[in-house]
Backbone bond lengths (Angstrom), bond angles and torsions (degrees), N, CA, C in turn:
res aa  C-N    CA-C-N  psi(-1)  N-CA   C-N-CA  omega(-1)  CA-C   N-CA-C  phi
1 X - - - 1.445 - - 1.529 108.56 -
2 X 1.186 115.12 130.26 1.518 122.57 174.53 1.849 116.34 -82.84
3 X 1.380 114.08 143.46 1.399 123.91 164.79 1.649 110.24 -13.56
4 X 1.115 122.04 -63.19 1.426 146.42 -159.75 1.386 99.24 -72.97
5 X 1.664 118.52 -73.72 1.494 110.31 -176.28 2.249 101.30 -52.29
6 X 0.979 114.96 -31.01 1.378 116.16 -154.88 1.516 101.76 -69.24
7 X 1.450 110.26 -35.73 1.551 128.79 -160.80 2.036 93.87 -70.23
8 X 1.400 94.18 -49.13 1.598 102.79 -173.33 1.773 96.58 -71.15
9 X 1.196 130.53 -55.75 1.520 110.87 177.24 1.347 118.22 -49.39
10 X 1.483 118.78 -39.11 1.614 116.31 -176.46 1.529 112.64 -61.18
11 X 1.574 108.68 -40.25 1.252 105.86 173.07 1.987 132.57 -65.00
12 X 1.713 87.98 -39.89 1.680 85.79 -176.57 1.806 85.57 -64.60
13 X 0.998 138.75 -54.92 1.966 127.13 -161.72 1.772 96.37 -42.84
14 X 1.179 116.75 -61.45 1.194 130.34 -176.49 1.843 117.18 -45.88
15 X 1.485 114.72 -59.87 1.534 107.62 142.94 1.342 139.07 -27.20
16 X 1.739 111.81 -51.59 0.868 123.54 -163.35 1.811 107.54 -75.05
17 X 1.396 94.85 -32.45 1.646 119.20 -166.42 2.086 102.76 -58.99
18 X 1.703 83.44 -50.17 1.736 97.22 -179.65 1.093 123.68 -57.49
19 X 2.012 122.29 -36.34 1.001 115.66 -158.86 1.561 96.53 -76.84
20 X 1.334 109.54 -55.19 1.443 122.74 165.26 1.361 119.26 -10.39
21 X 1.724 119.00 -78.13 1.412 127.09 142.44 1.707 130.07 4.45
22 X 1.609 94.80 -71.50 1.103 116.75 171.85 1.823 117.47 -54.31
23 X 1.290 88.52 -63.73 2.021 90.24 -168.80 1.382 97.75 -66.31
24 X 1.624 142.17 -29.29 1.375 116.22 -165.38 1.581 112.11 -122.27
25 X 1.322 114.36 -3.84 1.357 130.21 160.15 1.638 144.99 -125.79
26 X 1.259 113.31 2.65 1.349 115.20 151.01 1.761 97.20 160.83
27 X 1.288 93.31 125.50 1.621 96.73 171.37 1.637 120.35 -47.38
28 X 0.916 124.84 -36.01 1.846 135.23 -177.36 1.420 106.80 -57.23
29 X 1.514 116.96 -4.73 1.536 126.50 -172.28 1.364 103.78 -75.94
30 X 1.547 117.76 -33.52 1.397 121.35 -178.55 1.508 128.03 -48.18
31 X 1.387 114.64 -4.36 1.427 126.99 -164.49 1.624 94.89 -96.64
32 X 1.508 111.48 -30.93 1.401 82.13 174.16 1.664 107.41 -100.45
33 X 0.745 117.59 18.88 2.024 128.80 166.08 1.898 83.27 -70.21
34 X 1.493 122.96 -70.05 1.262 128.33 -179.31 1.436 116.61 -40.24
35 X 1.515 116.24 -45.99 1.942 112.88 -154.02 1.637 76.07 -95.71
36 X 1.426 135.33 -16.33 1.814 103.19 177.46 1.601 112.44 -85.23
37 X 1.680 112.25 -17.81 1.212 112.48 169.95 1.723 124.96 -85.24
38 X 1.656 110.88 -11.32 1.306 120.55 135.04 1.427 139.47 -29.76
39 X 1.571 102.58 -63.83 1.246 128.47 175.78 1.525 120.04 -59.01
40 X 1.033 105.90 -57.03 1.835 130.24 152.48 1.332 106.36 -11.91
41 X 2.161 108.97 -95.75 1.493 101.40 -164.88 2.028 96.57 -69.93
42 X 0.844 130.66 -12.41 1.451 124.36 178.70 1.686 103.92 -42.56
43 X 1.272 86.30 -75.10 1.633 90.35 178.50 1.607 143.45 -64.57
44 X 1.501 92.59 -11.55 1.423 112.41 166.46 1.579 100.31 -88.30
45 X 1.162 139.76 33.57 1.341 156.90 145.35 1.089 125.94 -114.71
46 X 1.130 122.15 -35.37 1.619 147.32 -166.35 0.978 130.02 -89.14
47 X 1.456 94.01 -50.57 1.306 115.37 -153.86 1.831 126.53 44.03
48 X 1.483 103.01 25.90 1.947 106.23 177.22 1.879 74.31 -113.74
49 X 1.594 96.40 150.58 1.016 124.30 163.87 1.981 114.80 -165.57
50 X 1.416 114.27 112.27 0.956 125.26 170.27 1.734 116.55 -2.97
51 X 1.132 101.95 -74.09 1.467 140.61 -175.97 1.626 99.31 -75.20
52 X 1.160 120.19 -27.85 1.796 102.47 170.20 1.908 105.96 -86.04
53 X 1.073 113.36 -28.06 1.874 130.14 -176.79 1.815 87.15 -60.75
54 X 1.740 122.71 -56.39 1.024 121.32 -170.12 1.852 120.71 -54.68
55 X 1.100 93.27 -20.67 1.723 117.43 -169.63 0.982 105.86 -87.98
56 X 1.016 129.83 -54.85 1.511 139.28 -176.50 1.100 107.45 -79.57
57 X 1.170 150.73 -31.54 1.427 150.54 144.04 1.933 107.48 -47.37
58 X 0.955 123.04 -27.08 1.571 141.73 170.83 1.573 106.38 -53.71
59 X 1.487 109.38 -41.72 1.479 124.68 -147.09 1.362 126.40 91.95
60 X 0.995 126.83 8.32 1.706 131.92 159.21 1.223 111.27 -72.75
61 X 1.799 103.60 142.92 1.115 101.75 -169.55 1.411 101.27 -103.27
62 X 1.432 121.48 -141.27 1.464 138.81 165.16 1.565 128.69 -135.84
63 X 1.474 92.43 159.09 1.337 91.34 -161.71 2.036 126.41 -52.88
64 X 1.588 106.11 -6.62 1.170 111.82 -162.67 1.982 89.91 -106.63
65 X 1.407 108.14 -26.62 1.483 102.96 172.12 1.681 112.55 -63.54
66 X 1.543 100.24 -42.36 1.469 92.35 -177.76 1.337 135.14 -77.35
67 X 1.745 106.24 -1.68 1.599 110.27 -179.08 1.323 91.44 -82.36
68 X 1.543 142.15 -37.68 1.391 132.15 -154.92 1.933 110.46 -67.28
């Protein structure tokens, strides 16, 4: 699995985690449903993402290491 696919799985769990959050423990949870979909187009600009630095520090590579 590459940085990139990994970044998008961490996030949908992380969505999934908030909404969850949200419906059975306090509506105000939705903000971080918001700061991971922040993070999202951020990095689809950026390309820095917290959580991709964490990965790659993991030993995962990326998608442009693994075509070479």
């Amino acid at each position: 699995m590459t940085i990139e696919r990994a970044v998008f799985a961490f996030a949908g769990c992380m969505v999934l985690l908030s909404v969850a959050l949200t419906y059975f423990v306090h509506p105000n949870f939705i903000w971080f449903t918001v700061f991971v979909g922040a993070n999202l187009l951020q990095f689809s600009f950026s390309s820095f993402c917290p959580a991709a630095f964490v990965f790659k520090k993991l030993g995962m590579k990326t998608e442009r290491q693994c075509a070479v």
